[in-house]
HTML snippet that shows the backbone in 3Dmol.js (N, CA, C, O; Angstrom):
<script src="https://3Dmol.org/build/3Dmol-min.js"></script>
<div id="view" style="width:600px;height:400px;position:relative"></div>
<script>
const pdb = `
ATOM      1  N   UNK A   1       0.831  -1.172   0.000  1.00  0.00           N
ATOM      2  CA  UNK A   1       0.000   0.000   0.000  1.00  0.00           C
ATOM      3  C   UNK A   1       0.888   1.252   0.000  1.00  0.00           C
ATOM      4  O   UNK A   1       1.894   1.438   0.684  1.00  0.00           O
ATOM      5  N   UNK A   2       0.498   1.820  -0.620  1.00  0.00           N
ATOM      6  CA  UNK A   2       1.229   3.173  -1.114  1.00  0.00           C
ATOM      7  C   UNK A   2       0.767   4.414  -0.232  1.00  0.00           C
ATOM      8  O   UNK A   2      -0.343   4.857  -0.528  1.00  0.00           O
ATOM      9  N   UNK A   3       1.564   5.151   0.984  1.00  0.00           N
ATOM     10  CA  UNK A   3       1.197   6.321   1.712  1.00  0.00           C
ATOM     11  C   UNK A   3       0.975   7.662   0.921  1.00  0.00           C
ATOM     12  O   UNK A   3       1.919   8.187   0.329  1.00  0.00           O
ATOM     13  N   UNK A   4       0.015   8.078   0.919  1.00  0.00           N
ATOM     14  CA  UNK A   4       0.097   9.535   0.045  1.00  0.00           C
ATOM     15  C   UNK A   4       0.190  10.662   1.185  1.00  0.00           C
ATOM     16  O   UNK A   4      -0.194  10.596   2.353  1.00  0.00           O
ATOM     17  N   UNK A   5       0.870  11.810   0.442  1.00  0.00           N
ATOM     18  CA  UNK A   5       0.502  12.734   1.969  1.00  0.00           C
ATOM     19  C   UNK A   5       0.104  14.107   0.686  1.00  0.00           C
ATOM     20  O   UNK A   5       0.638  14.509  -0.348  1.00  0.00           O
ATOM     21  N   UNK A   6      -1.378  14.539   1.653  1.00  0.00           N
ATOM     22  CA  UNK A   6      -1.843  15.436   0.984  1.00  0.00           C
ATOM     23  C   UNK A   6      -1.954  17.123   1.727  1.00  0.00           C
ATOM     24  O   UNK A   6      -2.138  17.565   2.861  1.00  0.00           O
ATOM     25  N   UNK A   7      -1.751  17.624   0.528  1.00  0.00           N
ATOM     26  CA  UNK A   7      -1.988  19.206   0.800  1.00  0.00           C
ATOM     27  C   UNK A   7      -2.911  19.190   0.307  1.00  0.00           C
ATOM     28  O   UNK A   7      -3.092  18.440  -0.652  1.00  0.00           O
ATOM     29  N   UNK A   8      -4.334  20.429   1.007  1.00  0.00           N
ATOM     30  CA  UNK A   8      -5.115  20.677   1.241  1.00  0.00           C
ATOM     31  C   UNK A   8      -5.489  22.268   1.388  1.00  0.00           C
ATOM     32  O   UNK A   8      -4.775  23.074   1.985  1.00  0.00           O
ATOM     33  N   UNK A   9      -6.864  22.616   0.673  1.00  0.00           N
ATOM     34  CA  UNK A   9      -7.536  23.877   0.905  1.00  0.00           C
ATOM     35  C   UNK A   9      -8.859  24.186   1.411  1.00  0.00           C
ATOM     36  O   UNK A   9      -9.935  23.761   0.990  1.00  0.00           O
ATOM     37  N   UNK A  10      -8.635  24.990   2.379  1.00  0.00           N
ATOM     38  CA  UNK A  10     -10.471  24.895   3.344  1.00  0.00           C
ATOM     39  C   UNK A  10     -10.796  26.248   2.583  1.00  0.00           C
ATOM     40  O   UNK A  10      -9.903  26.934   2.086  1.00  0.00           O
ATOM     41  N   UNK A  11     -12.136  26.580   2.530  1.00  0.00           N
ATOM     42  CA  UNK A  11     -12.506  27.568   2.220  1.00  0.00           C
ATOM     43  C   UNK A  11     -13.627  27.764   4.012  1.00  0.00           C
ATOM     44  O   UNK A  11     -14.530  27.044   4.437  1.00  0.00           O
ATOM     45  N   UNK A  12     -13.178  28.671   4.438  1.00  0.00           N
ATOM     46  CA  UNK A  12     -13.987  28.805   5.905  1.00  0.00           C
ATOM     47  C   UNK A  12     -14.931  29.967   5.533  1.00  0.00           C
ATOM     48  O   UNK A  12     -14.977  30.754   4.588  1.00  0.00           O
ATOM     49  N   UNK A  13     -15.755  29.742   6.778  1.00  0.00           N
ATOM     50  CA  UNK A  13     -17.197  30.707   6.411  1.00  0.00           C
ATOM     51  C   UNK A  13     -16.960  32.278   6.714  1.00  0.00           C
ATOM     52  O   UNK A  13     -17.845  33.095   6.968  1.00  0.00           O
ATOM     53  N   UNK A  14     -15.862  32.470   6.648  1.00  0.00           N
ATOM     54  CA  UNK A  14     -15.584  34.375   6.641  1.00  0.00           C
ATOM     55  C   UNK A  14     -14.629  34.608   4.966  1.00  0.00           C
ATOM     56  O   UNK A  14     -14.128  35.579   4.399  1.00  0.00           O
ATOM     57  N   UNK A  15     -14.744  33.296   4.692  1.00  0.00           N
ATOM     58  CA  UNK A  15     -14.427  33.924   3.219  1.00  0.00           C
ATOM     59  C   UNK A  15     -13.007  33.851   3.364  1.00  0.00           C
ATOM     60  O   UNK A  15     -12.495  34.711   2.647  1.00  0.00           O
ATOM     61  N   UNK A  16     -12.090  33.132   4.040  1.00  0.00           N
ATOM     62  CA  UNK A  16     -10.644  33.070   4.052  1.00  0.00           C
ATOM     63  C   UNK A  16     -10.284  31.888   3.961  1.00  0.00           C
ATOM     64  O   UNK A  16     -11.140  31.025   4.158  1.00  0.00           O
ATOM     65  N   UNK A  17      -8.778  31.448   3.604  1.00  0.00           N
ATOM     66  CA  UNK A  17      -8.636  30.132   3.555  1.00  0.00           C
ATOM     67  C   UNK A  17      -7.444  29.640   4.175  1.00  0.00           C
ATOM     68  O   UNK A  17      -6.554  30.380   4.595  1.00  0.00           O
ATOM     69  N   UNK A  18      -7.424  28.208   4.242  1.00  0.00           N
ATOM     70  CA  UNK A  18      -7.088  27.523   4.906  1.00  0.00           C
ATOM     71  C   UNK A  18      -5.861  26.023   4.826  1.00  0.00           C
ATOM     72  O   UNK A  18      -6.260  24.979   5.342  1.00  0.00           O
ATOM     73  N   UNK A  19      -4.495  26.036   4.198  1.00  0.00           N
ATOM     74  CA  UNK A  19      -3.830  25.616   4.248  1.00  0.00           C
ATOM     75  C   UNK A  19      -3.156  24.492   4.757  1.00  0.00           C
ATOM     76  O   UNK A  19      -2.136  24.861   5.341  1.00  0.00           O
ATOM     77  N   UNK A  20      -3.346  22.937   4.782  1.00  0.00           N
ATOM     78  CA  UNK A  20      -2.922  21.975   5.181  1.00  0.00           C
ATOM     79  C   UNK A  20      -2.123  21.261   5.025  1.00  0.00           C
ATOM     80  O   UNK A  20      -1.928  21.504   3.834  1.00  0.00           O
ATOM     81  N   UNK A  21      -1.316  20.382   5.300  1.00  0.00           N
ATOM     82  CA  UNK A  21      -0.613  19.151   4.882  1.00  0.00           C
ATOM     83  C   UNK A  21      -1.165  17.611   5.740  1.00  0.00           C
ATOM     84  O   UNK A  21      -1.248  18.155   6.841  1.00  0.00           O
ATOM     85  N   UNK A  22      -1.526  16.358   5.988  1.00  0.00           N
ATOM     86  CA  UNK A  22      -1.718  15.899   6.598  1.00  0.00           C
ATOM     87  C   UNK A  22      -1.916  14.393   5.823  1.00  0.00           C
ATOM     88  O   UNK A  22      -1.975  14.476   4.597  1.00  0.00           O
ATOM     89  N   UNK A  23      -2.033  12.909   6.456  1.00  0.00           N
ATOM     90  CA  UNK A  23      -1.583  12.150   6.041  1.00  0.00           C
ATOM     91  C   UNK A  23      -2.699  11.089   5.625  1.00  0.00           C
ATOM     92  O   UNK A  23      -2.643  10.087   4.912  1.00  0.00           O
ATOM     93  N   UNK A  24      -3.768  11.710   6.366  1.00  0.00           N
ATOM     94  CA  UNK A  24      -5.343  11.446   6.514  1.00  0.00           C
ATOM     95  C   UNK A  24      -6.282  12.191   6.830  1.00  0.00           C
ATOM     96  O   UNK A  24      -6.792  12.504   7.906  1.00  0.00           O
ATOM     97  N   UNK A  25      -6.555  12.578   5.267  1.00  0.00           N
ATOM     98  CA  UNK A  25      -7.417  13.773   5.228  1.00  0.00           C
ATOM     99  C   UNK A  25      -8.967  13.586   6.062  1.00  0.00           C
ATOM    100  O   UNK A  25      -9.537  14.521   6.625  1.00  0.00           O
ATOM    101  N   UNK A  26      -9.482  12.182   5.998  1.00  0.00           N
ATOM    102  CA  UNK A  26     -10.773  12.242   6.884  1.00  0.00           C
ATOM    103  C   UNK A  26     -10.496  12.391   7.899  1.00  0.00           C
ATOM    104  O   UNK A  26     -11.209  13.282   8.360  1.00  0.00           O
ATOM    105  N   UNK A  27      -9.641  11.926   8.797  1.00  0.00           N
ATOM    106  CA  UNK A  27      -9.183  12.560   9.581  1.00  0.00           C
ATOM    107  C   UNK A  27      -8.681  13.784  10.405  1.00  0.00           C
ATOM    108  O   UNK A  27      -8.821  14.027  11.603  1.00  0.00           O
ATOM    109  N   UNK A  28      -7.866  14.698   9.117  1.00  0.00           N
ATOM    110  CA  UNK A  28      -8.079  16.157   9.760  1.00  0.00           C
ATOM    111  C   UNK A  28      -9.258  16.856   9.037  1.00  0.00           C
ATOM    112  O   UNK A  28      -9.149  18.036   9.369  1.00  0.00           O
ATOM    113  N   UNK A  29     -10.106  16.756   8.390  1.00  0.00           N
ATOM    114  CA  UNK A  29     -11.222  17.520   8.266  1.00  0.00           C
ATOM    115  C   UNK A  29     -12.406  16.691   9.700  1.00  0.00           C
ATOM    116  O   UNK A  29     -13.426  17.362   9.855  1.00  0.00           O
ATOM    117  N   UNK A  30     -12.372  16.153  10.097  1.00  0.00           N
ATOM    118  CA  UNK A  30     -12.648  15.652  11.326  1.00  0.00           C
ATOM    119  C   UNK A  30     -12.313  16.698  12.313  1.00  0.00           C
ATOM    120  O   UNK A  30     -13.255  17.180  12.941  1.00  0.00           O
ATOM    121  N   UNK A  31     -10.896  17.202  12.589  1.00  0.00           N
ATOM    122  CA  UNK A  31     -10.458  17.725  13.688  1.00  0.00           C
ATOM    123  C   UNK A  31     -10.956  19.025  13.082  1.00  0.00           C
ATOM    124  O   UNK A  31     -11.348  19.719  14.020  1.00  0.00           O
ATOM    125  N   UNK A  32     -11.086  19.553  12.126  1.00  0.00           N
ATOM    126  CA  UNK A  32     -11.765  21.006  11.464  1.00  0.00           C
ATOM    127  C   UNK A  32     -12.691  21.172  12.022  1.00  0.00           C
ATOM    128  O   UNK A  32     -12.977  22.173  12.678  1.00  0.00           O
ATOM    129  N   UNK A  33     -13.373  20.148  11.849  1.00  0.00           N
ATOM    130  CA  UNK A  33     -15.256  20.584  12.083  1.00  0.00           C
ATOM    131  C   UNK A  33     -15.544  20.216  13.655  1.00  0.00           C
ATOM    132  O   UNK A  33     -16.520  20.689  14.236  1.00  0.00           O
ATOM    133  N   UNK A  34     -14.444  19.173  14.412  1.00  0.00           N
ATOM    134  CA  UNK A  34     -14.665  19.396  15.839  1.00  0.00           C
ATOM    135  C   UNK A  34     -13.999  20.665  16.522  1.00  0.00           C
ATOM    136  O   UNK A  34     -14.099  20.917  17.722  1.00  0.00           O
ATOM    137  N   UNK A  35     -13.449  21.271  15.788  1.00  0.00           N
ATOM    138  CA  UNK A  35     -12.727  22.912  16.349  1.00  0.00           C
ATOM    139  C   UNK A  35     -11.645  22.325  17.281  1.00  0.00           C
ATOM    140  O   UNK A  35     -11.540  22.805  18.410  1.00  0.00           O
ATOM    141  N   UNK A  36     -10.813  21.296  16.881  1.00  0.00           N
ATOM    142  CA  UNK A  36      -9.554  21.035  17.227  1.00  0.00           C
ATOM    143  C   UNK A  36      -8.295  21.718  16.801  1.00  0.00           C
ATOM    144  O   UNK A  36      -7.191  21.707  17.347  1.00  0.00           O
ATOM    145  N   UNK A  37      -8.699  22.323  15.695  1.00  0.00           N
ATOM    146  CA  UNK A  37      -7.761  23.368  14.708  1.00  0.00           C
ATOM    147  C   UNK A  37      -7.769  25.153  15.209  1.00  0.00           C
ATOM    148  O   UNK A  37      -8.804  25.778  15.446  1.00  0.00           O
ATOM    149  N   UNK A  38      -6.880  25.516  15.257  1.00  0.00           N
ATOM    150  CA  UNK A  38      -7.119  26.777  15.732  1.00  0.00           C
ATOM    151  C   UNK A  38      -7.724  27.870  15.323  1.00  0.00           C
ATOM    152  O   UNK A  38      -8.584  28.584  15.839  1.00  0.00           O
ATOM    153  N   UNK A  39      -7.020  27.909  14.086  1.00  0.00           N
ATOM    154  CA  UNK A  39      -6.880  28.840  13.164  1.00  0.00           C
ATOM    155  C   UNK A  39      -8.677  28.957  12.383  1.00  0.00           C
ATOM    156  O   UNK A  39      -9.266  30.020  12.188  1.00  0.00           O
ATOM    157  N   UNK A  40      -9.224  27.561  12.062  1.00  0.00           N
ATOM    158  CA  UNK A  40     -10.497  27.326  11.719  1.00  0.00           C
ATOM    159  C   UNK A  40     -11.851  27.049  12.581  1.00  0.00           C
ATOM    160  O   UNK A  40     -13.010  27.023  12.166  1.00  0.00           O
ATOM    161  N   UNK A  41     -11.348  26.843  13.942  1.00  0.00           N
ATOM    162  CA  UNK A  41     -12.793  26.366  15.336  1.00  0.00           C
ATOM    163  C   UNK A  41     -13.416  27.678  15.108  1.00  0.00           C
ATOM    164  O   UNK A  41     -14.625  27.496  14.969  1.00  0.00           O
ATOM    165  N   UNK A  42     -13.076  29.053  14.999  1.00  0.00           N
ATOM    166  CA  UNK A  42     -14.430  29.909  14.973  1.00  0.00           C
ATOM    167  C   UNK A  42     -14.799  30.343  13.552  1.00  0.00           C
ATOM    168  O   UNK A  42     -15.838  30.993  13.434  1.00  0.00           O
ATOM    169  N   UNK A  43     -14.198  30.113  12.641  1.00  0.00           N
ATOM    170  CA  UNK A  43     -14.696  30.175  11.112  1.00  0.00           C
ATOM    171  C   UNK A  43     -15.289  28.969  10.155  1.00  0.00           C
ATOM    172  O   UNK A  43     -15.113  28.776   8.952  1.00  0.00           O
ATOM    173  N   UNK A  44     -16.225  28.062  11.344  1.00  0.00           N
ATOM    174  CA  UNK A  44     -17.102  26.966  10.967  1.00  0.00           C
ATOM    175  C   UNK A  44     -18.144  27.357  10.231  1.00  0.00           C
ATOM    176  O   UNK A  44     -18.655  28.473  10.324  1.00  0.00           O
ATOM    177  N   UNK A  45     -18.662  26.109   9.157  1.00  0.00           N
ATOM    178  CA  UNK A  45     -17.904  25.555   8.437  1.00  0.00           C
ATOM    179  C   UNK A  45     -17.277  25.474   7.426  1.00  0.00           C
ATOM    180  O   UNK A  45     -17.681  25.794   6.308  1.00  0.00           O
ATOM    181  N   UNK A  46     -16.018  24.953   7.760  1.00  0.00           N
ATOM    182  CA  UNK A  46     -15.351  24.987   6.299  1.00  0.00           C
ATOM    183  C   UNK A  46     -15.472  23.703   4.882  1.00  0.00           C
ATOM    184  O   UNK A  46     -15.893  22.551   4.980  1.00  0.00           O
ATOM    185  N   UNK A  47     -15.049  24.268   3.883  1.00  0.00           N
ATOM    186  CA  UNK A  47     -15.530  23.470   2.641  1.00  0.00           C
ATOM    187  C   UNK A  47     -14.340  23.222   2.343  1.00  0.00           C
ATOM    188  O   UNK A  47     -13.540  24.144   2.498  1.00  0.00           O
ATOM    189  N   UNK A  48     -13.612  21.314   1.587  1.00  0.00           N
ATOM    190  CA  UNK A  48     -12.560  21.428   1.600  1.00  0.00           C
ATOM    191  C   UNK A  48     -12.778  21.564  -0.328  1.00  0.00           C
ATOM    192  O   UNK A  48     -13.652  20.949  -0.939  1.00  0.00           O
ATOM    193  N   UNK A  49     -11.810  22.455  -0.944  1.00  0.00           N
ATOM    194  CA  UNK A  49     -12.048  23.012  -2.002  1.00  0.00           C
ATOM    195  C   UNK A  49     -10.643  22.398  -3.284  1.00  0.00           C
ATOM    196  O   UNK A  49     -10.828  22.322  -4.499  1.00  0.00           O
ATOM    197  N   UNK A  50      -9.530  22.094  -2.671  1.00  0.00           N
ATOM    198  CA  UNK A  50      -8.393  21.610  -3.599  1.00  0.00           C
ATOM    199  C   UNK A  50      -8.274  20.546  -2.598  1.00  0.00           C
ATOM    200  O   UNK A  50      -8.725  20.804  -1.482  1.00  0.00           O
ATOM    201  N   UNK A  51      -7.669  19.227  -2.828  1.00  0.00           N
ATOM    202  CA  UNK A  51      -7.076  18.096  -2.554  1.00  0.00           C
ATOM    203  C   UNK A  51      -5.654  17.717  -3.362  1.00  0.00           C
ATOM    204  O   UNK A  51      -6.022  16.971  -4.270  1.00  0.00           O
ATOM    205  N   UNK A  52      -4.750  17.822  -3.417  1.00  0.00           N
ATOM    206  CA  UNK A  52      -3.414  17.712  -3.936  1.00  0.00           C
ATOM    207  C   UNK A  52      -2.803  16.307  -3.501  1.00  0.00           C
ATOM    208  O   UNK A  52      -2.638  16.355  -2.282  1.00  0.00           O
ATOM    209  N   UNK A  53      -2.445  15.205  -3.955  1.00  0.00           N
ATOM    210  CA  UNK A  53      -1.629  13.999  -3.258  1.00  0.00           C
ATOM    211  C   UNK A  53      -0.262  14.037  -3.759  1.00  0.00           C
ATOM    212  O   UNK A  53       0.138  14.296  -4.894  1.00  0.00           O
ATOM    213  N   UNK A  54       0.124  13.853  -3.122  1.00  0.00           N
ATOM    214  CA  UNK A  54       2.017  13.406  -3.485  1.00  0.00           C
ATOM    215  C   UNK A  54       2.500  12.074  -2.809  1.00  0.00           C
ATOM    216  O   UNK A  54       2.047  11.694  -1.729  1.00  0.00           O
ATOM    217  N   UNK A  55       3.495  11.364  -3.553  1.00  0.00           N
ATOM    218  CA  UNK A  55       4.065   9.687  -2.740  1.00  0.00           C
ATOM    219  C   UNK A  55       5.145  10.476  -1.774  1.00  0.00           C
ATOM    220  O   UNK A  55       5.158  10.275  -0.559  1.00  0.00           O
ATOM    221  N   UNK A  56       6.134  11.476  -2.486  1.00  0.00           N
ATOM    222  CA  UNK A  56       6.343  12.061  -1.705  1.00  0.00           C
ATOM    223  C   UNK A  56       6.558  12.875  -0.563  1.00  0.00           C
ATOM    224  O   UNK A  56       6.107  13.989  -0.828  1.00  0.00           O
ATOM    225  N   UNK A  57       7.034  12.847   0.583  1.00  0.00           N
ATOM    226  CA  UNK A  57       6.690  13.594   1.879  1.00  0.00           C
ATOM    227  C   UNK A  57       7.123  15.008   1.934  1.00  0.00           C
ATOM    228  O   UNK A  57       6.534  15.987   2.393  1.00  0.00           O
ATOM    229  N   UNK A  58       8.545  14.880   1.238  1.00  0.00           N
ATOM    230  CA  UNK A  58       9.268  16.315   1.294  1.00  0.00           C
ATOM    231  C   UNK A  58       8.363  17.199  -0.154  1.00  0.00           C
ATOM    232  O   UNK A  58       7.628  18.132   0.167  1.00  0.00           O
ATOM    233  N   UNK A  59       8.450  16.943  -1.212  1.00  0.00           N
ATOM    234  CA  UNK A  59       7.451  17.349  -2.172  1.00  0.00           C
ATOM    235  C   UNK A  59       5.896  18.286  -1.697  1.00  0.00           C
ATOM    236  O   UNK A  59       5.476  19.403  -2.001  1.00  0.00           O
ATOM    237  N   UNK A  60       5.297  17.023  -0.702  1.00  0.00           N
ATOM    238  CA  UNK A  60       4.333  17.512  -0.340  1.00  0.00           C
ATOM    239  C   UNK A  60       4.221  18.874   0.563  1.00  0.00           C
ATOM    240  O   UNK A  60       3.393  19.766   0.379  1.00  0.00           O
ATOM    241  N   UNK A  61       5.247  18.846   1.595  1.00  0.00           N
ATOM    242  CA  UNK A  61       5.407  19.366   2.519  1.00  0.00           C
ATOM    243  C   UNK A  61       5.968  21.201   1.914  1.00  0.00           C
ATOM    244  O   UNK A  61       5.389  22.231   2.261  1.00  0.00           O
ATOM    245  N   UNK A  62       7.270  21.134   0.922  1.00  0.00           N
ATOM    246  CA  UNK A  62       7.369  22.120  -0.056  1.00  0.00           C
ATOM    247  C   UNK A  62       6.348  22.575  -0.476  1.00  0.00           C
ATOM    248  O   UNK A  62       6.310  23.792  -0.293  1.00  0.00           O
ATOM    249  N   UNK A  63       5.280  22.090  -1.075  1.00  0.00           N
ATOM    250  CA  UNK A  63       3.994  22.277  -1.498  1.00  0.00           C
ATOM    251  C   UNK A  63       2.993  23.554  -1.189  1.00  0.00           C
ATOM    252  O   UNK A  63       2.527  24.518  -1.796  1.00  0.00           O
ATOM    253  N   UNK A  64       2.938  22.761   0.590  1.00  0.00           N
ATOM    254  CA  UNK A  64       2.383  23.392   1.509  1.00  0.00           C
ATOM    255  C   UNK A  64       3.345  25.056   1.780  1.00  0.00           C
ATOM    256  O   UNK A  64       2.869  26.188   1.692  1.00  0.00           O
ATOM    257  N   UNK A  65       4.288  24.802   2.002  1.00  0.00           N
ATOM    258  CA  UNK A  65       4.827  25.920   2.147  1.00  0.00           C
ATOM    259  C   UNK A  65       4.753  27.286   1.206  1.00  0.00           C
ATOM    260  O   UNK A  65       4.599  28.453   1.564  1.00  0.00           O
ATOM    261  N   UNK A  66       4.919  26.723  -0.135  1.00  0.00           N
ATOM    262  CA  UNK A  66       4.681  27.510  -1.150  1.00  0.00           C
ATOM    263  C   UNK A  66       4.255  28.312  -1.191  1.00  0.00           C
ATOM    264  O   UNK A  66       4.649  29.478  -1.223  1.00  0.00           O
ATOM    265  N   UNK A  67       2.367  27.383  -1.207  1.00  0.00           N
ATOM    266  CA  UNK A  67       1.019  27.865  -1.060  1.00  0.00           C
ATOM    267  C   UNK A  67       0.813  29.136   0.368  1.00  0.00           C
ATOM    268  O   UNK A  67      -0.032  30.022   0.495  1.00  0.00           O
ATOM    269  N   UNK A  68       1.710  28.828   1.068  1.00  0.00           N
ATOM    270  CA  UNK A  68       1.385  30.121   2.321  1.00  0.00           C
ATOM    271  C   UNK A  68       2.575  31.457   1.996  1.00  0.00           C
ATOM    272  O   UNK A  68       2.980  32.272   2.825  1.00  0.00           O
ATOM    273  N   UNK A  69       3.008  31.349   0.324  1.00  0.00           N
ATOM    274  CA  UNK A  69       3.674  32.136   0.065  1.00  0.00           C
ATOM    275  C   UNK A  69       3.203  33.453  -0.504  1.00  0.00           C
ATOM    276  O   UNK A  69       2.068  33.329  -0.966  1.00  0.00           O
ATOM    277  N   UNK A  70       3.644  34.552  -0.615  1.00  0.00           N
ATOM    278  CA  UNK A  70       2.623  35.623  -1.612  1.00  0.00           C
ATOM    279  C   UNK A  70       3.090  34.658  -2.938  1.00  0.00           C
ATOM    280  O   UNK A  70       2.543  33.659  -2.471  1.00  0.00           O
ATOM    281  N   UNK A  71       3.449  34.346  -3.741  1.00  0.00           N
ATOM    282  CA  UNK A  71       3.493  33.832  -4.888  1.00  0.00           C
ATOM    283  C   UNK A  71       2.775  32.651  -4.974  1.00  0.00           C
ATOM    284  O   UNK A  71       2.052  32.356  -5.925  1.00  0.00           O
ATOM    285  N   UNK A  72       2.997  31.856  -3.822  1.00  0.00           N
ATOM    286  CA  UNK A  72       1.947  30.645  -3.685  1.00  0.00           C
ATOM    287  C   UNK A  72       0.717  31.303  -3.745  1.00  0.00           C
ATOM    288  O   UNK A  72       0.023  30.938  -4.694  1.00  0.00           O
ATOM    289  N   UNK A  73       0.152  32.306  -2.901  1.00  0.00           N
ATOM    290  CA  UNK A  73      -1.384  32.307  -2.547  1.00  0.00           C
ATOM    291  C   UNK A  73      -1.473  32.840  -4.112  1.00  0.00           C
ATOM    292  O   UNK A  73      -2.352  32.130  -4.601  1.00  0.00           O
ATOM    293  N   UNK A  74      -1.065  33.609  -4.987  1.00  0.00           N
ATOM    294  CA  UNK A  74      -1.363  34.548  -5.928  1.00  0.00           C
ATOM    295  C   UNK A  74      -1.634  33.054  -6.848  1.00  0.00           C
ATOM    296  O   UNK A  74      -2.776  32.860  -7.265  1.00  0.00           O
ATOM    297  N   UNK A  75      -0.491  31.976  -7.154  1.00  0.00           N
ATOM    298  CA  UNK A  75      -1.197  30.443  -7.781  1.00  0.00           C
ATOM    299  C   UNK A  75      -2.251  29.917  -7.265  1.00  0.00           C
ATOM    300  O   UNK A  75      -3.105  29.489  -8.041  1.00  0.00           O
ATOM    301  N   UNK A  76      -2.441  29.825  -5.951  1.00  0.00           N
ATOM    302  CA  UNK A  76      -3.477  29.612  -5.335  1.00  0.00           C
ATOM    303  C   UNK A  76      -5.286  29.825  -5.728  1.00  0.00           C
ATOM    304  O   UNK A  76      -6.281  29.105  -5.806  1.00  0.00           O
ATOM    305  N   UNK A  77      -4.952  31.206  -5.890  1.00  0.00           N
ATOM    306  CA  UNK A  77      -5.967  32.159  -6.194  1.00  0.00           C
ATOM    307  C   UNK A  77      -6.384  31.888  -8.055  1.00  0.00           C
ATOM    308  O   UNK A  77      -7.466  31.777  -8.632  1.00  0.00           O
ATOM    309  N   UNK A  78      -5.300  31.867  -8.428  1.00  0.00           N
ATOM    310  CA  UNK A  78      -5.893  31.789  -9.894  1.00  0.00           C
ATOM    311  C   UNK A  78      -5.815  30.376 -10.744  1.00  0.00           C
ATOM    312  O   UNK A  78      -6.228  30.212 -11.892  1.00  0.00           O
ATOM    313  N   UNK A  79      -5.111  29.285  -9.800  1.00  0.00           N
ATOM    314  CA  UNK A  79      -5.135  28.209 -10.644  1.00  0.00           C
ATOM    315  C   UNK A  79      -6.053  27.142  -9.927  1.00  0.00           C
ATOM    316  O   UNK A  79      -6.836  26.402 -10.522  1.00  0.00           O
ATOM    317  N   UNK A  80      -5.829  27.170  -8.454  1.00  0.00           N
ATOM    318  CA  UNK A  80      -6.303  26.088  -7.695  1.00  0.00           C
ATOM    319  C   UNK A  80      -8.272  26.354  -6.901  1.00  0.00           C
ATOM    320  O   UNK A  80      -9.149  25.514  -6.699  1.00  0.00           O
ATOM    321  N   UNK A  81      -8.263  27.642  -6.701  1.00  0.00           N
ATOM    322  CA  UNK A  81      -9.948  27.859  -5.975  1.00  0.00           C
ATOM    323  C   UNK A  81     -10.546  28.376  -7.229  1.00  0.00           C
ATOM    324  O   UNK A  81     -11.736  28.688  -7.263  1.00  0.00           O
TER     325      UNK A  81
END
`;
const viewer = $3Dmol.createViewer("view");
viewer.addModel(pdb, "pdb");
viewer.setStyle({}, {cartoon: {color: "spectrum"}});
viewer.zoomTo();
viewer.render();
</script>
């Protein structure tokens, strides 16, 4: 069985978004909607809007970083939501 690790985009209910990496996504959209997450417990609920997989860990993880870049969010914005 092949591990994927995915980056991830929430769209939360004030209209902002939301940036992940994680290894089991039912899982952390689980901890989203129980307000285990910080950043998202008072901007319930969120919609998850991009799903990205990589076999890669470091790939994925670069990924994520990117995306919380001004150049990432600006790809973000026009290729991925």
């Amino acid at each position: 069985m092949t591990l994927f690790y995915s980056v991830y985009i929430l769209k939360c209910s004030d209209n902002t978004y939301y940036t992940g990496y994680t290894t089991n996504i039912d899982n952390r959209l689980k901890a989203h909607n129980n307000k285990e997450v910080h950043y998202t417990k008072s901007r319930l609920p969120v919609t998850l809007i991009n799903l990205t997989h990589f076999i890669n860990k470091q790939k994925a993880y670069d990924f994520e970083r990117y995306l919380k870049t001004g150049s990432g969010i600006a790809f973000r914005n026009k290729r991925l939501i």
